[in-house]
Structure formats: structure tokens, C-alpha cells
N, C-alpha and C positions, 0 to 999 in steps of 0.2 A: 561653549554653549552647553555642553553635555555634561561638565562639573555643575552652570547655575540651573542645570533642568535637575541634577539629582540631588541639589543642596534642598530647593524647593521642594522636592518631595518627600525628604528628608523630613525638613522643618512641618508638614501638612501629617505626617503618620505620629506627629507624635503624643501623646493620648494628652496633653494637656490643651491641644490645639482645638482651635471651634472655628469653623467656618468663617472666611474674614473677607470684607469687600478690596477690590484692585487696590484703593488706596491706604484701607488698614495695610494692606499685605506688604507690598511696597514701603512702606513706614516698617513694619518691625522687621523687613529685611536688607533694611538702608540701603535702597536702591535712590543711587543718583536720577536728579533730573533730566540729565542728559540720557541716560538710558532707559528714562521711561518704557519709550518707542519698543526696545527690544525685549521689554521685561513682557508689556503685552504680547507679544508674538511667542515668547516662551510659552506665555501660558495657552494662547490659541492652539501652539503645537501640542502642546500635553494633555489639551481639553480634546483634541483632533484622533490623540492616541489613545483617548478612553483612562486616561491616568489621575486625568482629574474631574472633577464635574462641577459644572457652575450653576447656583442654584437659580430660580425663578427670580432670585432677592438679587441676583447677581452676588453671590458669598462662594467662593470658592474652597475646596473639600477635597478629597480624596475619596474615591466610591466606596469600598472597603468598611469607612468610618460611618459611613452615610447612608449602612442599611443598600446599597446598592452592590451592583456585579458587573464589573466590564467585561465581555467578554463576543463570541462570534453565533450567529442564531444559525440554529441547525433544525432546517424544517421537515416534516413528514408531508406523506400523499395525504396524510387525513387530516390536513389542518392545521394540525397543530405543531410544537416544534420543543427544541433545548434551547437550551444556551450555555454553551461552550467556555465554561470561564478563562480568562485569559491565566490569570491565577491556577496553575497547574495543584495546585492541594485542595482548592473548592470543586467542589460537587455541583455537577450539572443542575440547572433550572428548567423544571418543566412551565411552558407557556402556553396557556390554553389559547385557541382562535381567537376568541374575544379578545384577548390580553397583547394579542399581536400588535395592535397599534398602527397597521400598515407596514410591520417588517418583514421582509422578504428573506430567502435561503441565504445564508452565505453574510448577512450584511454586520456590520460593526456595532452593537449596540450598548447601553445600559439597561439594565434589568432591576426593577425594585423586587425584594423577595417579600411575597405576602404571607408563604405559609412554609416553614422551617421543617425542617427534616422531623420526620418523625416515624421507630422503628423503620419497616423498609421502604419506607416510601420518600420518594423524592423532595425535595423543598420545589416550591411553587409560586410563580411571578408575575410579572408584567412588564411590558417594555415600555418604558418612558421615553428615553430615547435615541434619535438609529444614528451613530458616529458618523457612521461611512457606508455609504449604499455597494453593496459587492458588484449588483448589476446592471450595468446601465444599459445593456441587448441579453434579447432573450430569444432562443433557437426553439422553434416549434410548427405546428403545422398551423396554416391560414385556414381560417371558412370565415364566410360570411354571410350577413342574412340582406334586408333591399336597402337597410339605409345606413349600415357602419359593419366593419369585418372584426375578426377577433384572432387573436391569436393562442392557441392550447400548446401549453411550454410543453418540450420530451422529456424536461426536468420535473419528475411529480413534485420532487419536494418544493416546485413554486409554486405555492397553491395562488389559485384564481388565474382565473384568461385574463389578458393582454388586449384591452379594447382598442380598437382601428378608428377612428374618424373614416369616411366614406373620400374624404379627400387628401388621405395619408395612405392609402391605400397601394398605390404604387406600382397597380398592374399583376400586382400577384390576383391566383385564380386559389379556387378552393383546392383543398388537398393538397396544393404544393408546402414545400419545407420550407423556412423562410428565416431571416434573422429582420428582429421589431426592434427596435432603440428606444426605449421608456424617454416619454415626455414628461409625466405626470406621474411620479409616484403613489401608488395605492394607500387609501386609506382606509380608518374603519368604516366598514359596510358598501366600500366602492373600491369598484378594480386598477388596478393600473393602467394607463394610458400610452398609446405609441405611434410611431407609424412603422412603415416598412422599409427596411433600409437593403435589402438584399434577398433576391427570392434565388434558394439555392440550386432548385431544380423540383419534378414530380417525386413524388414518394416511391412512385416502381422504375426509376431511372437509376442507374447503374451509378454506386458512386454516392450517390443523393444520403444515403442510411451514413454512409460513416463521417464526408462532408460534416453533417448538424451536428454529429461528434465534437470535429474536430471545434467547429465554430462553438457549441456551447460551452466547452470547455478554455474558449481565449486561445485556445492554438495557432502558432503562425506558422507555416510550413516556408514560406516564403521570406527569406531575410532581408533588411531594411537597405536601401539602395547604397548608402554608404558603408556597411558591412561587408555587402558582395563585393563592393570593389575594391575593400582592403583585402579580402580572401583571394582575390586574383591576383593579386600583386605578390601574392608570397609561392617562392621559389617551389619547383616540385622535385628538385635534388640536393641532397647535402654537400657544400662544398669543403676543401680540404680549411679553409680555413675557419668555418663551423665546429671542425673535430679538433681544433687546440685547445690543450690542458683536461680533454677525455678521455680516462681510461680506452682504448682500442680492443672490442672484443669480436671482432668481425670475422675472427678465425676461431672464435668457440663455437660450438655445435649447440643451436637452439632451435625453436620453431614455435607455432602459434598450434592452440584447438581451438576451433571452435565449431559454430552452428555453420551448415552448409551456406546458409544466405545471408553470414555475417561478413561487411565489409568494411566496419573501423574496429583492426584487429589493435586493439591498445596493450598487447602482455601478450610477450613470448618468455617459455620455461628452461632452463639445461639443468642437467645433473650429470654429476659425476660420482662416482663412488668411491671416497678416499680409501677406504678399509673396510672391513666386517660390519664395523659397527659404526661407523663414519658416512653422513652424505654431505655435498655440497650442493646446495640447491640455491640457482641464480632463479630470478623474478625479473621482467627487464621491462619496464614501464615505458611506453611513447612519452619525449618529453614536451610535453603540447606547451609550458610554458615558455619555452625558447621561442615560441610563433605568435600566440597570443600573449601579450605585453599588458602590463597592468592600466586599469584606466582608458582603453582602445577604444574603437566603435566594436570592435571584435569582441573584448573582455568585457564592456556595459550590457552585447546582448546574448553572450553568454551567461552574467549573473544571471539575467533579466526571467529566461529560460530555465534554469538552474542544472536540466539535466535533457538527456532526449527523453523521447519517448514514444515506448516501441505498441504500437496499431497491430492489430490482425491483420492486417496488410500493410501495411509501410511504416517507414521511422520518421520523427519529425526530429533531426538532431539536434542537440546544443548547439553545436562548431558547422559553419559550413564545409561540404563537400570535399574543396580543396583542401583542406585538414580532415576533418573524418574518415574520411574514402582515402584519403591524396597521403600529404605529406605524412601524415603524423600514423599513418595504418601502416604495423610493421607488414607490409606483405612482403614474400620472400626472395630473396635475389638482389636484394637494393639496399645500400645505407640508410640509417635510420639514427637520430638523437636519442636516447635514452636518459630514463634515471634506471640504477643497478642497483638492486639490494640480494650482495651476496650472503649466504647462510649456510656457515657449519651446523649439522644437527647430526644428535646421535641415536643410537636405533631407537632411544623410549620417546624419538620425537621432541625433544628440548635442543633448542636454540643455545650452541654453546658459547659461537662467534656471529658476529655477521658484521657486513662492512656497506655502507650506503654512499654511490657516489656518482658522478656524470658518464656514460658511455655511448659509445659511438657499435651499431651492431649490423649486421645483416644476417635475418632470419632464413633459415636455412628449409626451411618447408611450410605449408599451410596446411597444418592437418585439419581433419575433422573429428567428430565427438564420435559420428559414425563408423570411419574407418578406425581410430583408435578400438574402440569397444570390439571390433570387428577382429582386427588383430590379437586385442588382449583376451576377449572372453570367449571368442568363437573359433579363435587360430586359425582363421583364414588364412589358408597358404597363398591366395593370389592376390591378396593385399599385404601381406607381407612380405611378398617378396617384389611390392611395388616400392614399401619402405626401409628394405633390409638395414640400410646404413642409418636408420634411429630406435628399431626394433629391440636393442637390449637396453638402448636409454628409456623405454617407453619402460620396461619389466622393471627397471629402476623405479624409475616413477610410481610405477602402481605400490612397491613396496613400501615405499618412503611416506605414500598419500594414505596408506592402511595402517601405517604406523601413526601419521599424525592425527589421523580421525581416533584413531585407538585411544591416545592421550586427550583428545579432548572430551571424547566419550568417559573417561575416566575420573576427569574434574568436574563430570556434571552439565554439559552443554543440553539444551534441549535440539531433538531432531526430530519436528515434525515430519509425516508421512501423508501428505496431502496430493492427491491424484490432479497434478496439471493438465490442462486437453492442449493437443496438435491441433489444429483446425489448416485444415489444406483447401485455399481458393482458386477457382478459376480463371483466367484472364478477365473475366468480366465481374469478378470479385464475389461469385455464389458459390458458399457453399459447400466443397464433392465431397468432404470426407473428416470427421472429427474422430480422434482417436485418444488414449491417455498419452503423455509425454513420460516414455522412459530415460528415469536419471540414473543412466551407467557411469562404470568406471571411469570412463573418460570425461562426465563431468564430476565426478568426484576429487581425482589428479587437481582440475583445474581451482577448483573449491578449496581442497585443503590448502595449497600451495599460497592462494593470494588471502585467507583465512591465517595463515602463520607470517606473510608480508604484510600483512597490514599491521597485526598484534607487535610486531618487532619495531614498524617506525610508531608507533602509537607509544609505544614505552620509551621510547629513543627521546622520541622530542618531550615527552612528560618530564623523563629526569632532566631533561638537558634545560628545562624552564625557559621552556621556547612560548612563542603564541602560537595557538592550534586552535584547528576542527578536530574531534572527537565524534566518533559515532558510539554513543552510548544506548543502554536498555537499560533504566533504573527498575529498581524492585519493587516489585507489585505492592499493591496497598492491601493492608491485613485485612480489610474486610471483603474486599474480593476474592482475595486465596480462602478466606473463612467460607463464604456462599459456596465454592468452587469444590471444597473440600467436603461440603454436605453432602453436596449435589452427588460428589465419587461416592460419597460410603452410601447415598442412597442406591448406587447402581452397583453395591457389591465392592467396592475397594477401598481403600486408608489410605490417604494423603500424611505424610510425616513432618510435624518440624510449622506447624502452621504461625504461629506467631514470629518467626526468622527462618523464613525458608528460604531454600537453598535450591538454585536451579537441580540439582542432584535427586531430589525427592519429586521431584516433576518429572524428568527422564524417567525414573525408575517406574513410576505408576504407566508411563506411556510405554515401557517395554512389558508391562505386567499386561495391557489391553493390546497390546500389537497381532491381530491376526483373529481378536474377536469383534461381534457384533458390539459391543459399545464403542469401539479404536475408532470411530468418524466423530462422535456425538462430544466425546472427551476428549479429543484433540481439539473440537472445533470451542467446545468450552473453556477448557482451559487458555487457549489463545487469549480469547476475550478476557478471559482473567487478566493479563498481563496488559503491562504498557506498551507505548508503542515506539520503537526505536527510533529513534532522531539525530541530528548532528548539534552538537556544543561546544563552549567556548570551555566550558570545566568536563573534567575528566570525572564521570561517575561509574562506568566501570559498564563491563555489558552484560546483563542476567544474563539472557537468553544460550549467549555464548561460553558462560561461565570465565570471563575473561578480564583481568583487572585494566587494562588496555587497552581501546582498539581506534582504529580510524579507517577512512576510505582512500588510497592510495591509488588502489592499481587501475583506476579508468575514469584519467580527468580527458578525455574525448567525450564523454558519454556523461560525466559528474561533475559540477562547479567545486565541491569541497575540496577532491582528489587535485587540481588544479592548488586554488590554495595554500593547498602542501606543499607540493612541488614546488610553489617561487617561494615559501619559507625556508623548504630545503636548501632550494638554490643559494640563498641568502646567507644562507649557516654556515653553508660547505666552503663559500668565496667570505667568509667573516667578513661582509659587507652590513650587517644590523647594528643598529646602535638605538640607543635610546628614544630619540624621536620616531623612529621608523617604526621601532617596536610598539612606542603608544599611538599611532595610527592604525597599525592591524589588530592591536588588542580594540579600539573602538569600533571596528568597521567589523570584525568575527564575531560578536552575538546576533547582529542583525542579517547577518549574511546566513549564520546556522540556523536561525529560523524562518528564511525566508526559502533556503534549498529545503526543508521542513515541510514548509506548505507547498511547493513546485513537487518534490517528490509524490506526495498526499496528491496533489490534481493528478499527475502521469499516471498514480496507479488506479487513479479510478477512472479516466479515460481510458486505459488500457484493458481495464475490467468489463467498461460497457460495450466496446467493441467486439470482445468476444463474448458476451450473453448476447449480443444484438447478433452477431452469426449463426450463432447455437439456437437459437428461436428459427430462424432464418433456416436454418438446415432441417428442424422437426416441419417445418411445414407442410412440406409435402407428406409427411407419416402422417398426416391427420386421421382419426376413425383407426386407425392399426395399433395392435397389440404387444403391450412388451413386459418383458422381465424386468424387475428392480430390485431393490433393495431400501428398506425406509434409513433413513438418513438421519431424521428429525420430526421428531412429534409434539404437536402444539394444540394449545385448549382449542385451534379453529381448524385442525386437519396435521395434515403430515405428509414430509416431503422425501422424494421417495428418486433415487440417485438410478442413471442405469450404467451397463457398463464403459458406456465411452466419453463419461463425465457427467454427460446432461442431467440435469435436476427439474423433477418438475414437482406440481402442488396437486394432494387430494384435500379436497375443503370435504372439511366433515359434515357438510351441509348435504352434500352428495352421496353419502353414507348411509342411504334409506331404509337398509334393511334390519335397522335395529338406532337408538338413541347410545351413541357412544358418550364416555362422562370419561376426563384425560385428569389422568395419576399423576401429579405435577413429584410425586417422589421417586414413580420410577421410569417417566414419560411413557407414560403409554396411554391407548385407548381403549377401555375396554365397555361391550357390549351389557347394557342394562337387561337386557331378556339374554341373550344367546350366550352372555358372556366369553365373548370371542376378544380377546386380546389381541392388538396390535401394538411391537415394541420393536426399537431402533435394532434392525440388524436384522429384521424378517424380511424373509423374498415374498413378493406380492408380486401380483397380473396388474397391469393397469395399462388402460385405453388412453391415447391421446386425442383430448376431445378438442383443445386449444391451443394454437401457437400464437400470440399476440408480438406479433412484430414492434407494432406501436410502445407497448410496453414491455416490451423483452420479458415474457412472461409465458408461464409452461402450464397448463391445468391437463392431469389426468383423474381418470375415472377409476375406481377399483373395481376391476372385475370379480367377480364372483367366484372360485372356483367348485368343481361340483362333489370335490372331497365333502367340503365346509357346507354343502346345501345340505349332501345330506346327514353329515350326522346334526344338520339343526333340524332337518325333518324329524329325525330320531330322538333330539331331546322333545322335542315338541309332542312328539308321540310317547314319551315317558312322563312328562309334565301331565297329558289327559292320562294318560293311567293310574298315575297317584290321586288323580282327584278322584276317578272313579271306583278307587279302593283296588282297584285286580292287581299292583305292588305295594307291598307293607315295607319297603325300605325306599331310604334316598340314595339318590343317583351323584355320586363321587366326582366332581369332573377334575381331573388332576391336570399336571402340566404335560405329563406323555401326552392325554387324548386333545388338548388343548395344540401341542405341534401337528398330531397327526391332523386336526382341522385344516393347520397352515398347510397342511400338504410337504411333501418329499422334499428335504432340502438340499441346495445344489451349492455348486462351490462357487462362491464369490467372490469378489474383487473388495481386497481394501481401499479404504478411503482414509 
């Protein structure tokens, strides 16, 4: 079916081609009688995938040719939305409200373009028609008024409530959280339709906030009956005759780091130091493919899943418990299956051997990221001499991981410096303490090591012209790095190499900004400039990493790709592949890499809203209290202004009363039309928190005034009436000293 779906498609791009009815089409592609039946259903599928479009005439097209854009609607809180084309080289479609059509966030559409790119502004559409509805329940809070209730999504980007029938109602009360199942899709100038299929609990009930999370997002925490009971049935010890024809390395000296409350430890490390200038550094993978079997009730809702996903408070896994936790966590003291990728490297960090293959281990300790760092950077004498007997393999490690970082710093990797938060909760899940997340040495060891494991089976199976998942970054589009490149030389810096740039000229301009007030505004810019990394069936190479290479290997407990791997490895290593095998994983690995694609894309934004929903949740109680910051970002509607333990909140320049601020889109700033008082990314500012919106996981502060800044605008103001009154015959100079000294004394601050 997937040769006559892609002859047909084939045959429909080609420029001589013109829209043809079922049975022209069927005629010039001499389709028998007998398969009429399936030739329809080919094309329902293809119409279903947005691939082809069938007109009003019923004449069948290809969107592309037909003035039209398949692709996914991406809605805003104010209405309006994109569309996402499915076609990775076309430019988003902006959709005004009206042009909506009744399409919802998230849903499958076609787009007619009404108005074409022109200079910088966006091309501009309509939706004709919605492929595929993304949502059929919508998480949000219930009210109601005497004769129908309604539902207000927590997702802005659904714009319009969720209207209730009075007899679909269901028992939910106002304020509560609830999940609605759309009866009646929205149309233009009317809302969608629902009832209430699940009221989840009070909005101040424990639990309640991150619950509508999980639900609005499709999360299942709970695995499907038949799942569970295949994960019970698999053994919790390795037997001897599990470990035939594995390397035995149960007497090499290895162990795990990780996070204190990580418990599916998938990679334990060793080294050894052959010589001066010699390491061997093992990587030692859980081999989760030996447990989950291709095609399972286990492997379907693994795909399904594609990855876990880790909550401000709990993990929703891929693999259940009995694998996560269980069999496949190397914890220490116990056999464990393995994949092994051993590697000779020499001091400049090149890979000069390595060897990939099945082993059987038992990890020899659980470290942590903690005690590591504690050991290496602090010399804790009484956590070292809790770990005496890995203590010189650990000083190995740090050498070998400063070497490897060295060498990829040296080919051009970019290394963003982005301030992650700790958020530390209560048993009852409030709240006590948000802090930055420092990344020590001990996560860098672990970083370089599966950063040079991955890049080595990545190249292995490339030349070995195997089928593969690839984790790729393609190279940004010239006219993004062109804007991007403005943007720096508007804020004082040169961007190199703009027409074939090279992850190299990126590093360098982000070591150039490292440690000043523009390093948050240019880091966070330039990200946006770039694409966005993904898994693929072709190897295009990873920018970001500066690496011709890569893939995701070291954690199929936690990643459907890294799984993947492993049973292709398997496969390779027992010369068990042959032709047919291999054109079944060549067809089933595109759809598989852009589906763990979109599953990673949901985890990280469920994972995102979790922790802005606690970080509101924690300023609450600061309401009216005063704090230091640091502006962040400045926008024609205000500017967002960072403090030191992450949190981000918004000054609307609406609130900005004491002068008409007018925002310098060249060098983002605001500056005052009378006082001429400038505010620019990397100034420390006073600001009141006047709102913490739970509801909206949203932060508004107020700028306080300082009374440096009062008074010399008394002082101009009082030199302004003395020019007019003639008693000064010169103008009054305001430079950029007495412009700082307004902002007041500057303190040392935290990067972002």
C-alpha cells in the first residue's frame, strides 16, 4: 500500500497534472476493477493525512498545487492562530478569528493562502478545511449561569468556552476543574458544545492544579489492563541462562550518577586509564530490549507514550514500574543485561577504538550528582572516604569529561547558559522553596560520556547502512540567522559567516555576551533562531552539537528511539537482518520519528506548565512585597524582568504612569518621552508584586520607583522651568553616566 500511496502522489505533483475525478484518476492509473474498493480507501487515507485534497467538484489535487497548506493550527489567547505547515520549508500562515472556520488549537487542517508573503510580514489565510480534530475533551474550570453551564479551557490557546446543556451537566459545581468531551464542534460565530465527562476535583484541593495537567495534556499515568499484567509476569532476576553468548563484566568496577530521586537508573560509567594519554571509557546501557519484544501489549504502549515524562512532582513513565524501577534499573549489587559500548579515547578526546556489544554487569555503587561534586569540587573528606574505592576513578572521569567538552567546544558546539529552577514540594504538593538548579561537574561527566556514546553508535550504524533513528538539528534558515544577526549588531556585536553559518560563530558571539547584561536576551534569541532538534530516518547531522552524527542511545527506559536502537543493534550483532526485515523497519522508522517528535513536544510542555503553575503558586503568598530583579526582555507592551531564583514576572507599560515610555525595537529598550529615563535588558529594577494568577500561571509586577530617579527628575524638571525662564543660557547634557546613576548603584547579578 505505501508504494501505490506514493506512486499516486508521485503521479498528482507532477506539473502537467490537473485535478481529475475518482474515475478519470483510476483510468490514467490503470487501476483494475477488482481493486476499485482499495484504490478508494487509498485515497480517503491520503485525504485523512492532508496529502491530498478533494475539491467541492469532487477532483482530486494535491494541496501544494492547489494554492492550499496542509498542515497543524496553532492557536493564540487572542484569537487568532498559525498554521504549522506540515511541509517543513513553508512559512507559517497567519489566521485571523474570522478565518478560523470553527478550528480549534492543535487540529489537522487545510489552509487557503489569501495574502503571500510580503517583506516581513507573514502570508495570510483561511481555513477551509479541519482534517482531523486534535480535541475531542477539553480540561478546564466549570461555572454556570440558571439554564446551561460552560466550560473556560486552562488551555488559552482554545479560544471560546465550552457550552454545557443544563442536562449534560453531570453534577459538577462552579469552580470545580473538570474534563467536557465536545459534542458539537464550534463554528463560525458559535461555541463548541459538550457535556461533562469527569469533574476532577475543587480548584483549592490538593492535587486538583496538576491533575487538569496531566488530563489536558492526554497523559495516562495508569497503564492499560493488559500491559500491567504482561509487566508482572517478567522476572525481577537475571538467570544464568539469560547471560549466554554476553560478554561478562560483573567484575569491572562501574556505577551510576544520578539525581537523588532518580529510580530507572538506565547508564552506568567505568574507566580505566590505559596510559598518559590513553582512556578506556565503557557506557553500559539497561538492555530494555531483551524484556520488551517488538509488537507486545508492552512495545504498542510504549510507542504510544513515546517517552516519560518528568512533572514537578512525579514521572508518568513509558515502561511500567516492573521495568523502570525493577528489572531493567541498573541498581547496585544485582545483575543486570546490558548493551556495552567500550571506547578507547585519547587525551584530545577522539575516539580511536570502540567495540559495541551484549553484556551482563553488576553496578557497583549509586552515586549522586551531589556527593560526586561534593567529592570532586569541594573535597569532602567524609564523603570521600564513604567512596574511597571509586574516588580515583571519579578524578579519571572529571579529566577525560574536560577533555571531551574541550574538543567539542573546539569544533563549534553551541552551550547555552540558561538558569533551570529546583522547585522543592511539600507532601501536600505546595510550594516551600524554588531555587536555580546548579549543573556541576558531576553532571557534566555524565553529559560528555553519553554525548560521545551516542555520536560513536550514530556513526557506527551510518556507515554500516543499517536502518536508524537519528537525532538530528538541521541548519537554521538564512533568513532567521539574517534577522538574528541585526538584531546582535543592533545590541553591539557581529555575527560571522551569515549566509553558511557555522555552529562556531554562534558559540563564539555567546562567549563574547557571557557574563553581561545582554547573555539572557541573546541566548534566548538566538535559540529561536534555530530549529528545532528531532528524531529521523536520514542522517542530517546535528548543528547545535556541531556533530556529523548523532543519535539517542543511552536511555530506552525513558525514550522509545533509544529502544529502537537497541533491537537494530541486536539484530546486527546476532546477523539476524536480512532484506525483508530491513524493508519493514525502513517503513515503520519515519512514522515512528515523527511521532516520538510530537510525544517529546507534548512532555516538554507539560513539563513546562507544571513548573510555571508552581512558581505562581509559590509568589502567592509574596503578594504587595517588594523585590530586586533584573529586566530580562523588553517589549512595545512592557518588560519582563527575572529575579534571582528564576521566577519571571511582567511590567505592562501601561503601568508605567510616570512618564509615556516609546520602546526602541534596535536596541530594546524603553525610553521616557519627558524624563527620558531608559530602561534596557540587563538593568536591576525594584518591582512590587501586585499579581500571582494561578489560573493563568501569570506574574504581573509594578515598578517601583526609586528615589535616586525621583529626584534627579525633580532636578530636570527644575532645570527645564529655568531655561524657560531665561536664569540658564546653556542646555543640560543628560549622558549615559547620569542616566546609570538614575538607575541607581548596580549590584552583582545572576546570569541567565
Amino acid at each position: 500500500m505505501m508504494d501505490r500511496k506514493e506512486r499516486i502522489l508521485a503521479f498528482m505533483k507532477e506539473d502537467a497534472y490537473k485535478p481529475l475525478l475518482f474515475s478519470e484518476l483510476a483510468m490514467v492509473l490503470d487501476v483494475p476493477k477488482s481493486d476499485m474498493g482499495m484504490f478508494g480507501d487509498i485515497l480517503d487515507q491520503l485525504e485523512i493525512e492532508g496529502k491530498i485534497f478533494k475539491t467541492h467538484r469532487n477532483r482530486y489535487g494535491v494541496p501544494e498545487r492547489m494554492n492550499l497548506i496542509a498542515g497543524h493550527l496553532q492557536g493564540n489567547e487572542r484569537g487568532y492562530g498559525f498554521v504549522i505547515p506540515d511541509d517543513e520549508n513553508v512559512k507559517d500562515i497567519f489566521i485571523s478569528s474570522e478565518n478560523l472556520n470553527g478550528a480549534m488549537h492543535k487540529d489537522k487542517v487545510i489552509a487557503r493562502v489569501n495574502k503571500k508573503i510580503i517583506g516581513d510580514k507573514r502570508a495570510e489565510g483561511e481555513i477551509i478545511r479541519i482534517v482531523k480534530r486534535a480535541n475531542s475533551v477539553v480540561v478546564g474550570t466549570f461555572d454556570r449561569s440558571k439554564h446551561f453551564g460552560f466550560v473556560i479551557p486552562d488551555d488559552t490557546r482554545l479560544s471560546g468556552d465550552v457550552f454545557i446543556p443544563k442536562d449534560q451537566v453531570n453534577g459538577a459545581k462552579a469552580g470545580q476543574k473538570v474534563v467536557a468531551q465536545i459534542m458539537a464542534w464550534p463554528e463560525k460565530r458559535r461555541n463548541a458544545e459538550g457535556k461533562i465527562i469527569e469533574v476532577i476535583g475543587d480548584m483549592d484541593e490538593p492535587g486538583t492544579d496538576i491533575l487538569s495537567i496531566i488530563k489536558a495534556y492526554g497523559l495516562q499515568e495508569d497503564f492499560p489492563e493488559e500491559v500491567a499484567k504482561q509487566a508482572s509476569m517478567i522476572g525481577q532476576t537475571v538467570s544464568e541462562e539469560m547471560v549466554q553468548g554476553r560478554r561478562d563484566l560483573r567484575k569491572l568496577r562501574m556505577f551510576t550518577i544520578d539525581g537523588e530521586d532518580a529510580k530507572d537508573l538506565d547508564d552506568a560509567i567505568s574507566i580505566q586509564k590505559i596510559s598518559n594519554d590513553k582512556f578506556r571509557l565503557g557506557v553500559h546501557i539497561a538492555d530494555v530490549s531483551h524484556y520488551v519484544k517488538e509488537d507486545t501489549h508492552l512495545d504498542e504502549e510504549a510507542l504510544k507514550r513515546g517517552t516519560s515524562v518528568y512533572l514537578v512532582d512525579r514521572v508518568i513513565p513509558m515502561l511500567p514500574k516492573e521495568i523502570s524501577n525493577g528489572i531493567c534499573s541498573l541498581n547496585p549489587g544485582v545483575d543486570r543485561l546490558a548493551f556495552t559500548v567500550m571506547m578507547e579515547i585519547n587525551s584530545c578526546g577522539k575516539v580511536l577504538e570502540y567495540d559495541i556489544f551484549e553484556s551482563i554487569i553488576n553496578s557497583d555503587e549509586r552515586m549522586t550528582y551531589t556527593d560526586v561534586y561534593k567529592m570532586l569540587e569541594l573535597d569532602d573528606g567524609e564523603v570521600i572516604e564513604c567512596y574511597t574505592h571509586l574516588f580515583e576513578d571519579l578524578k579519571i572521569m572529571k579529566e577525560l569529561a574536560l577533555i571531551l567538552r574541550r574538543r567539542r567546544m573546539d569544533r563549534g558546539a553551541i552551550d547555552f547558559n540558561f538558569d533551570e529552577a529546583k522547585i522543592v514540594l511539600d507532601e501536600s504538593g505546595t510550594p516551600t522553596h524554588i531555587e536555580k538548579y546548579e549543573n556541576t561537574i558531576a553532571n557534566k561527566i555524565i553529559e560528555e560520556f553519553m554525548l560521545a556514546c551516542n555520536e560513536t553508535v550514530a556513526e557506527h550504524f551510518f556507515w554500516n547502512n543499517s536502518p536508524f533513528i537519528y537525532r538530528i538539528h538541521e541548519e537554521p534558515e538564512t533568513e532567521k540567522i539574517e534577522a538574528f544577526s541585526t538584531f546582535a549588531h543592533n545590541m553591539g556585536y557581529t555575527l560571522k559567516g551569515i549566509n553558511k553559518i557555522h555552529p562556531r560563530a554562534l558559540q563564539e558571539l555567546l562567549g563574547k555576551v557571557k557574563g553581561t547584561k545582554e547573555e539572557t536576551i541573546i541566548s534566548m534569541v538566538m535559540l529561536r533562531s534555530l530549529q528545532k532538534a528531532r528524531y529521523s530516518h536520514l542522517n542530517n547531522g546535528h548543528f547545535g552539537l556541531a556533530a556529523k552524527y548523532y543519535c539517542h542511545f543511552t536511555a530506552p527506559i525513558r525514550r522509545y528511539p533509544d529502544l529502537i536502537i537497541h533491537r537494530i543493534m541486536k539484530e546486527r550483532l546476532k546477523g539476524i537482518s536480512n532484506p525483508t526485515r530491513e524493508e519493514k523497519i525502513n517503513s515503520r522508522i519515519p512514522g515512528i520519528a515523527r511521532h516520538c517528535s510530537e510525544r517529546e513536544r507534548t512532555a516538554d510542555e507539560a513539563e513546562r506548565d507544571t513548573q510555571d503553575l508552581k512558581k505562581v503558586e509559590f509568589m502567592k503568598k509574596y503578594e504587595g512585597e517588594e523585590f530586586e530583579g533584573i529586566i530580562s526582555n523588553v517589549t512595545s507592551f512592557g518588560m519582563f524582568v527575572g529575579l534571582e531564583n528564576t521566577i519571571e514576572g511582567f511590567v505592562r507599560i501601561s503601568s508605567m504612569e510616570d512618564d509615556y515610555y516609546i520602546f526602541n525595537d534596535k536596541s530594546y529598550s524603553l525610553v521616557g518621552e519627558r524624563n527620558r529615563r531608559i530602561f534596557r535588558i540587563g538593568d536591576i529594577v525594584k518591582v512590587k508584586l501586585i499579581k500571582a494568577d494561578v489560573a493563568t500561571r501569570k506574574i504581573e509586577f509594578l515598578l517601583v520607583k526609586d528615589k535616586n530617579a525621583e529626584k534627579n527628575e525633580v532636578n530636570e524638571q527644575g532645570n527645564k522651568s529655568n531655561i524657560k525662564k531665561g536664569k540658564r543660557k546653556r542646555k543640560r547634557n543628560i549622558d549615559e553616566s547620569v542616566i546609570l546613576h538614575i538607575r541607581g548603584k548596580k549590584k552583582k547579578r545572576t546570569k541567565r
